[in-house]
Each structure stands twice: as structure tokens, then as C-alpha cells.
Residue, then its C-alpha position, 0 to 999 in steps of 0.5 A: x398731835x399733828x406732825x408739826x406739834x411734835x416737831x415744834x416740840x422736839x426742836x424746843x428740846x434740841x435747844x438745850x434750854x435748862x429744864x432738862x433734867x426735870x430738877x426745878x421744884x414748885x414754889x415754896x417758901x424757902x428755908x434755911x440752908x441744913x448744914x447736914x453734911x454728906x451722907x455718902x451711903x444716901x448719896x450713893x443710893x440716890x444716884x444708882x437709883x437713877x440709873x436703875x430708872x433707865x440712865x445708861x450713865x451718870x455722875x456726880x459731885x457733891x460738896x459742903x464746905x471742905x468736904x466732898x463725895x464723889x460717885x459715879x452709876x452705870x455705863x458710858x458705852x451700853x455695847x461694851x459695858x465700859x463703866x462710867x467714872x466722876x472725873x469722865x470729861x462731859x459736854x456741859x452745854x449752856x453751862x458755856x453761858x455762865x462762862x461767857x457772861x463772867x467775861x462780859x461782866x469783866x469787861x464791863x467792870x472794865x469800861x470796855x462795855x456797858x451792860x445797858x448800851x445796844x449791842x449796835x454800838x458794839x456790832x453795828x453790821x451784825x445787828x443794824x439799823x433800830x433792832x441794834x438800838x433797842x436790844x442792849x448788852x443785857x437784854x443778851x445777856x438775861x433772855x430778854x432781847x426776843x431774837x430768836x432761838x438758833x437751834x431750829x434753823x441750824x437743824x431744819x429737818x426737826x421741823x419735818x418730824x425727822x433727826x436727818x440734820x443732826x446726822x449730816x451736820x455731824x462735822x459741819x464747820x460754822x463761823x459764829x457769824x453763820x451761827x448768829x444769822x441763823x436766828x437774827x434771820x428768824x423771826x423775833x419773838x417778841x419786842x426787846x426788853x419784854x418780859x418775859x423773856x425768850x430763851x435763845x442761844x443766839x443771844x449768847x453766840x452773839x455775846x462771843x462776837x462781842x467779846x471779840x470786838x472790845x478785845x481783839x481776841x477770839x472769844x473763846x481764848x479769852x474765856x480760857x484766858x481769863x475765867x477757865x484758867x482763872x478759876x483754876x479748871x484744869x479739866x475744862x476746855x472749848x475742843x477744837x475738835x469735834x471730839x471730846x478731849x479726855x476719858x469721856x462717856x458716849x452721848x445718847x440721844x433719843x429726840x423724844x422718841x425719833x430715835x430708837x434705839x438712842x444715837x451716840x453723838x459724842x463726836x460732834x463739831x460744836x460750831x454750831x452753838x460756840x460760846x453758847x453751849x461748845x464746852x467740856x468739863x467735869x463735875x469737879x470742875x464745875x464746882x470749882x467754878x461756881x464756888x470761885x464764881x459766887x464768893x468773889x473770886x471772878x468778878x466784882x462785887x457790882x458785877x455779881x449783883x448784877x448778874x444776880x437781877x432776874x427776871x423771868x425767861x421762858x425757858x420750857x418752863x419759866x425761870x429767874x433768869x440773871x445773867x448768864x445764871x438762875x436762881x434754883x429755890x430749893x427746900x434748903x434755900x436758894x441756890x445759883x448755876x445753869x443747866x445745859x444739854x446738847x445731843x446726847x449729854x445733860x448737866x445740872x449744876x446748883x451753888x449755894x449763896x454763900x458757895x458752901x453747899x453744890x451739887x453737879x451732876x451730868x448724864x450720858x442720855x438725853x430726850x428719853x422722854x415721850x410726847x402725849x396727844x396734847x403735845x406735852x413732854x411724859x416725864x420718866x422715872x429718871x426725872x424723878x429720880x434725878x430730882x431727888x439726887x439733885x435735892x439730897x445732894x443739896x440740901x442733905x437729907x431733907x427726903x421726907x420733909x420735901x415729901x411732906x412739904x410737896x414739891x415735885x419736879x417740874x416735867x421736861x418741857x415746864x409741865x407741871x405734873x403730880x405723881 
């Protein structure tokens, strides 16, 4: 694999698209929700067995109906030991975008925006001439507007083989203009509309420039206004630091190998991904949000069946994308929420349809993976495991079913793999 492969990939890594954890599963055939409660001692067993595949530190929150387990495995600092705990503060990265695509939907209920209108009627200066025509509200909001991705331009120094951009824009101060050029400038991925779609940051950055525009108020302030505090989320917040607010874990980043030993990047100025992936919650929290999200309890009816409409997004592998979620089927039936990571931190984060039945989970190591000659992502130990927590903690305990029925998670950059 030439310098420029392994380059191309790590920078898709560092763009936080949703395929992380390695938790998506091979298309089956749905099945109906189990309604087998928690099983706390499995639960507990499960999430150990990630960290014993080599995560420094995770946690997680499950929960079905009324009831909840919550837990919490390894370490948050690996120099001194300090424990992790489930209530830890975490950098949720692109969950940001299911934040962000609620207050658009609330605005679109409304009349202050159309979802199928081009974002040029809204952002003339921002995206001119007949690309701001074509590309609509929704083509932001659903992967499908081909601008391109902003994290390989914000950090050039990926494409050279080398982590240097990350360490010296640790505190950079960006406007979210600055952080939209950095992928309208670059070229499209294709034309806009097209399916499928492109996974891009940029869309989402520019989706907070609209939200300032229809409401006169800084886009950040009107999500905490109207969705954080909203949902009731005491625990959630964009920082207006570049550290994170509350007990928090360190944030290890290994780049697919570029970094050894793993960097803590728990101190970083999220300018530079804003109302695309700049939040903080908790496990709690995140459950709280998608419960509230999926009955009604944020937006509309119309709204949410909106933001149901999928359509497919390359996203490392490919994904039902709608606006601002995806849909996760898993054995127990279809699920809804987003995944997210940034340097250092992971989460994934699945509701059922009706609310009842989530599972949240965040980790504190990133990118631990390696790279083979053919420029395919090597999944670890912890991916699997990881997708085991993830379906228990789902579908209750549907292990040996899921081995019968054969699904098996996908690798971190999509691939498909067996074991």
C-alpha cells in the first residue's frame, strides 16, 4: 500500500463517519422486538469483555421501558488507573447532527424553512451561484448534497502519512464560515441529489450557518435553547472550551497505527467540526434524547417521518441515512440513532421505534485498528466485541440466535469480514 492509500484512509477515519465501533450487522430479515428485559449480570459480562479485547475505558446505558442498567469497564487515564464511571461527560461527536437536524426540522415546521428549498435562498454568499440552486435543505441534511467532507483539508498533514495537524491545531480558533470553506472549496464528490449519498461534515457545519440565518441567534444557543433543554439533558452542552466540561475520561487516539503509544486528545478546540460533532453528553442523556426524540416529544408528527426517509450514504460502509439519524436493523427489529467519534472518543447510540428498548455506549480509544496491503481497515478484538455489547444490550439476549442466524459486524471502514 502506497503512502497516499494509507493516507486517504486515515484521513476517512479522522472524519468521524459512523462506522466506528463496528457495530452495523449483515442484512437479515428483521424480527420482532424481545421484550426480554435486562440481564444485568450479561450486560456486565459483555461490557468487560470489551475492555479485556483492549479498550482502556468504556460505558454504557441500557434500557427497556421503565428499567435501566448502567455500567462502566476499565480505566479513563492508563498513567494512573483512574477508574471509568457511567455518568463520565464524553465527546459524542456526529451525534451533534441529530441535534442539529431536530432544530432545522423545527424550523421547518415553522415556515422559516423548507426542507426541499436551496440552501442558496438561505445562504446566498455562502453557496452561490447554481451549486446553491441545486443543493437543497435536504440534500444537507441527508448526505446527498456531494460537498465534500471538511476533515482532510482542516488537517492536511493526514494526507502526507503524519498526525502534525492534529498536535499543532490543538487550540485553533475557527468561525464556522472558515470550517464550511474548508469543504465547499474542495472538490464535490459528486452531483447533488445523487444517490448515494457522501458523508460530509460540511453539510452539517452548514446547516448551523443556516440555523443562524432564519433565527437570528448563534446556532449553538438555539440547540441548547430548544432541543438540549428541551429533552430535559442536564449533562449535555457544546463547551466553550477546549476542555471538556464535567468528570471526563482521556481521549486516546491511535490514527490506525500513526500513533504509538495512543495520544490523549481530550483537550481540543471543537471549532473545527462545530454543530457537526462539538458536543458533550452522557450516556444517560443520550437515552433521555432519543427516547423523547422518537415518541414526539421534540418535533411533529410530519417532521419526524421526514427525518425517517432514508436514503443510502456512503458512510465507510453504506448506511440508511435520513435526516440527521440511520436506521440500525438489527435481530430484534429496526432501531434509530447515530454514531460519532472524534479524536480519542466513540459513541453509538440505537433507539427502538416505539422508544422502549436503547442502548448507549461510549468509549475512550479510537482508530486502534491496522491497515493491510490492500488498504482495508483490520478489525480488532474490540469491534467484536463491542457488537455484542451493542446487540445484548438491544435485543436482550439473542447471543446464540445472532450466531445461528449469522451476523457479524461490519469492519471499521465498511468491509465486510467473517471470523
Amino acid at each position: 500500500m502506497t503512502k497516499r492509500q494509507f493516507a486517504k484512509k486515515t484521513g476517512r477515519r479522522a472524519a468521524a463517519v459512523a462506522a466506528t465501533l463496528g457495530v452495523l450487522f449483515a442484512a437479515s430479515p428483521a424480527q420482532a422486538a424481545t421484550g426480554e428485559g435486562l440481564d444485568r449480570r450479561a450486560l456486565r459480562e459483555a461490557l468487560d469483555a470489551v475492555h479485556e479485547a483492549g479498550m482502556y475505558g468504556l460505558y454504557g446505558e441500557v434500557r427497556d421501558g421503565a428499567k435501566s442498567w448502567r455500567g462502566a469497564s476499565g480505566v479513563a487515564d492508563v498513567r494512573t488507573n483512574r477508574p471509568v464511571k457511567p455518568d463520565m461527560v464524553h465527546r459524542v461527536g456526529s451525534i451533534t447532527k441529530t441535534f442539529t437536524a431536530v432544530a432545522v426540522l423545527q424550523q421547518v415546521a415553522r415556515g422559516t424553512i423548507e426542507l426541499d428549498a436551496p440552501i442558496g435562498r438561505y445562504l446566498p454568499d455562502v453557496v452561490p451561484g447554481e451549486r446553491g440552486q441545486k443543493i437543497t435543505v435536504r440534500m444537507l441534511l441527508n448526505h446527498t448534497s456531494h460537498i465534500a467532507d471538511l476533515v482532510g483539508p482542516a488537517f492536511p498533514s493526514l494526507y502526507e502519512n503524519s498526525t502534525q495537524s492534529l498536535d499543532d491545531h490543538r487550540f485553533r480558533k475557527l468561525t464556522r464560515l472558515q470550517t464550511a470553506k474548508f469543504g465547499l472549496d474542495a472538490p464535490p464528490t459528486g452531483e447533488p441529489g445523487a444517490t448515494p449519498g457522501v458523508y460530509s461534515n460540511t453539510n452539517y457545519v452548514l446547516a448551523g450557518l443556516l440555523l443562524e440565518k432564519v433565527t437570528g441567534t448563534k446556532a449553538e444557543d438555539y440547540i441548547t435553547r430548544h432541543v438540549i433543554r428541551e429533552a430535559g439533558l442536564r449533562h449535555t452542552a457544546f463547551p466553550r472550551t477546549p476542555h471538556i466540561p464535567g468528570p471526563h475520561s482521556k481521549a486516546y487516539e491511535s490514527m490506525l497505527g500513526l500513533i504509538d503509544p495512543p495520544r490523549d486528545y481530550s483537550v481540543y478546540d471543537m471549532s473545527w467540526v462545530t454543530t457537526a460533532g462539538a458536543l458533550t453528553s452522557t450516556m444517560d442523556d443520550l437515552n433521555r434524547f432519543y427516547r423523547a426524540l422518537l415518541r414526539g416529544e421534540l418535533i411533529g408528527p410530519a417532521e419526524l417521518a421526514e427525518m425517517k426517509k432514508t436514503v443510502p450514504v456512503v458512510a465507510g460502509g453504506l448506511l440508511d441515512y435520513g435526516l440527521g439519524i440511520y436506521a440500525y436493523d438489527l435481530p430484534c427489529g429496526r432501531f434509530w440513532g447515530h454514531s460519532g467519534s472524534v479524536f480519542g472518543m466513540a459513541t453509538e447510540s440505537a433507539t427502538s421505534e416505539d422508544g422502549e428498548r436503547q442502548i448507549s455506549m461510549g468509549v475512550n480509544r479510537t482508530k486502534y485498528q491496522t491497515i493491510d496491503e490492500n488498504g482495508h481497515v483490520v478489525p480488532h478484538d474490540i469491534d467484536y466485541a463491542s457488537a455484542r455489547f451493542v446487540v445484548l444490550g438491544a435485543c436482550g439476549d439473542v447471543r446464540a440466535r445472532t450466531a445461528k442466524q449469522g451476523y457479524v459486524p461490519f469492519a471499521a471502514d465498511g468491509v465486510r469480514v467473517k471470523r
